[in-house]
N, C-alpha and C positions, 0 to 999 in steps of 0.2 A: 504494500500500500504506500500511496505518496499525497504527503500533506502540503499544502499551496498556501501559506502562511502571507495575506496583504497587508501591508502598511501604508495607509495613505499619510502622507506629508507636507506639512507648510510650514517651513521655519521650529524645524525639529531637527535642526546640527548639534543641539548639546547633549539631547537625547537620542541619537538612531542608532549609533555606535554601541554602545551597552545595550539598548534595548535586542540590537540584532544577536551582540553574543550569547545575552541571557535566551533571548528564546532556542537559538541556535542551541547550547548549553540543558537546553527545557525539553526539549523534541527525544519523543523516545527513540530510542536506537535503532530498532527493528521498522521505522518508517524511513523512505527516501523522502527528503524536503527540499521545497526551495522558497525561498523568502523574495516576496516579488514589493519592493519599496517605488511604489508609483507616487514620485514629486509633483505638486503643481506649480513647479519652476520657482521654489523659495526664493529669497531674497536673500537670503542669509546664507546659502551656497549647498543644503542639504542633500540636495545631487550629488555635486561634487564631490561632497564630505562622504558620501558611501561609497561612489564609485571609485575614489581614491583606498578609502580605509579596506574593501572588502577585492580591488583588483587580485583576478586571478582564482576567484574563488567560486564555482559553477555554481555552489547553492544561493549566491546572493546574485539577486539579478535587479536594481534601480532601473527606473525609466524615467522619463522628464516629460511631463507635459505642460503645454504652454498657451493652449485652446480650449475651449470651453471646460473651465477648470470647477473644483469644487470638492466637498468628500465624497458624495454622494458618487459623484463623476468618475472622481478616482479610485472608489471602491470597482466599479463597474470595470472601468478598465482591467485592472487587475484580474478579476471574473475572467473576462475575456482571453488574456494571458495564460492562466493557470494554467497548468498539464498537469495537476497532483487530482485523485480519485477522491480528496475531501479538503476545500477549502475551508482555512481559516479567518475572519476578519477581526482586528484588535484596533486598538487607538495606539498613538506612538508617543504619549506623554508618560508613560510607564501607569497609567491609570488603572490599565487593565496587565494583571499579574500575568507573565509568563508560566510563573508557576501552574499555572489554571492549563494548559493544553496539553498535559496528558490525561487530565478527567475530561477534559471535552473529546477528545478523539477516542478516548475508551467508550465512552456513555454513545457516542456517533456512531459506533458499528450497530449502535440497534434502532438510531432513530435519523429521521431524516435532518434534523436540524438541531442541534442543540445551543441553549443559551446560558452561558454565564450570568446570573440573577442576583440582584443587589436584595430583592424583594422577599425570595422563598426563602424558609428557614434556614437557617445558617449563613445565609446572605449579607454583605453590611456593605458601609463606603465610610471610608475616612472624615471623607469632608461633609459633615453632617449638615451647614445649611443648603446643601447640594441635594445630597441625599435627603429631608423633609421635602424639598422643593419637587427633587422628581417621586418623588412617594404621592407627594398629595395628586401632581398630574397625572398620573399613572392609574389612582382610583378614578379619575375621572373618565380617563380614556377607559375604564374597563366597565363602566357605564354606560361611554356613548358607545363603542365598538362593541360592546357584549361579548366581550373576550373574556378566558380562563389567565391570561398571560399572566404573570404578576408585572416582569419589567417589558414593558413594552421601548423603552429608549437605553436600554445598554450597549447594544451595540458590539459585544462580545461573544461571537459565537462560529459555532463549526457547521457544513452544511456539503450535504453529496453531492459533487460538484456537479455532477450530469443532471440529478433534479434538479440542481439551483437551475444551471442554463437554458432548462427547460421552461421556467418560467417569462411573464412578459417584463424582460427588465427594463425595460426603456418605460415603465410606466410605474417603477418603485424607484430602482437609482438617479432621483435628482435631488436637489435641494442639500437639507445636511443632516439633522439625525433624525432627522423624519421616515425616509429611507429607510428606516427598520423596521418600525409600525407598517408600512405602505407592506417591507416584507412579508412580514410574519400572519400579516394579513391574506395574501397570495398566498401562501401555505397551507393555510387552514383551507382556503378557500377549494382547495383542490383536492383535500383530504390527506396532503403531506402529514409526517406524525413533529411534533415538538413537545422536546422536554427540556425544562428549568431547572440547572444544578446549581444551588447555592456557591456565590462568586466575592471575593472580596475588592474590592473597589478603592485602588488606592490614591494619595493626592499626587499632583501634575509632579514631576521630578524637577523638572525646572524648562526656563522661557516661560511667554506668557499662554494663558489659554486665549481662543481663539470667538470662547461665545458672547454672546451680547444676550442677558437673561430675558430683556423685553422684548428684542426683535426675534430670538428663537420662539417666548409663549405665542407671540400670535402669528409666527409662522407653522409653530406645533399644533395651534388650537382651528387653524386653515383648514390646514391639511385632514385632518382629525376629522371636520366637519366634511370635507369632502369626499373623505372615506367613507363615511356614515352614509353620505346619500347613495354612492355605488353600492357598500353592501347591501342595501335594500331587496335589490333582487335576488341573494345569495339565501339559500335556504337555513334554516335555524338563527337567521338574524333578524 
């Protein structure tokens, strides 16, 4: 089996370096990996900084792109790249624990998608007025979408790659952590299976974060509501 580990990037030179060895370092042994770090042409040189630090080395493979850029975007590309039997998608601020993706590709041989959960028991996040903040939007969302999910915005998770690209991506991967809900939405929707492994959630390692809390909620509470009117026609909704 071969794991497709994505990193989307924006001004993450002080973190990509360690993040890559640690995960590198994380990946069980008995998997072929490769770490595919798709930049949206930083500022700050993060390109650069990997294709220098990692030359030579066939499991890390950086790309630059510099056209209709974003996470969402860059997640997608990556997708598209992959050649591993089970993608993985992480954040690159060390937010989300390396340690965490040998439970997720274990728990992944039996289900189609799995998510590291801030929410389900044993779940937590460092930065607690984060974590209230996405808790309380989360009960919302599982209100209006009438979902079982608990974390509907983590953004941590593993997923068979051949289902994933089965699905309509071009109508989940835009925007920025919306993207995951529009997912995990498409999943159920099609009768894919998901399960939520308690995930620890930890604070940004360094540089700055990238969100704006007002312009993400009512980009999150959009989208949400645009979801709501599609699933209308989907059965059990």
């Amino acid at each position: 089996m071969k794991a497709s580990v994505i990193l989307p990037t924006y001004n993450e030179s002080e973190n990509i370096t360690r993040l890559i060895r640690s995960i590198k370092d994380c990946l069980p042994a008995d998997w072929e990996r490769e770490i595919l770090v798709v930049d949206d042409n930083s500022p700050d040189g993060t390109f650069t900084v990997v294709r220098d630090a990692f030359a030579g080395d066939p499991e890390v493979r950086p790309y630059l792109r510099t056209e209709d850029r974003g996470l969402a975007k860059s997640i997608r590309a990556g997708i598209d790249l992959a050649t591993g039997d089970r993608i993985v998608v992480m954040d690159t601020d060390f937010t989300h624990d390396p340690a965490e993706i040998p439970k997720l590709l274990h728990v992944g041989q039996m289900y189609d998608l799995v998510s590291g959960s801030r929410f389900c028991a044993g779940g937590s996040m460092q930065d607690t007025q984060h974590y209230l903040a996405s808790l309380a939007f989360n009960w919302l969302m599982r209100i209006v979408l009438r979902t079982q999910v608990q974390d509907n915005l983590g953004g941590y998770f593993t997923m068979d790659a051949r289902r994933l690209k089965s699905l309509p991506l071009d109508r989940i991967f835009y925007g920025y952590g919306d993207y995951f809900f529009r997912l995990l939405f498409h999943v159920e929707k099609v009768g894919m299976t998901i399960v939520e492994v308690p995930a620890r959630y930890m604070a940004r390692n360094a540089g700055d974060s990238k969100s704006n809390f007002m312009k993400l909620l009512f980009t999150y509470t959009s989208a949400m509501l645009r979801l709501r009117m599609e699933s209308r026609g989907t059965p059990g909704r």
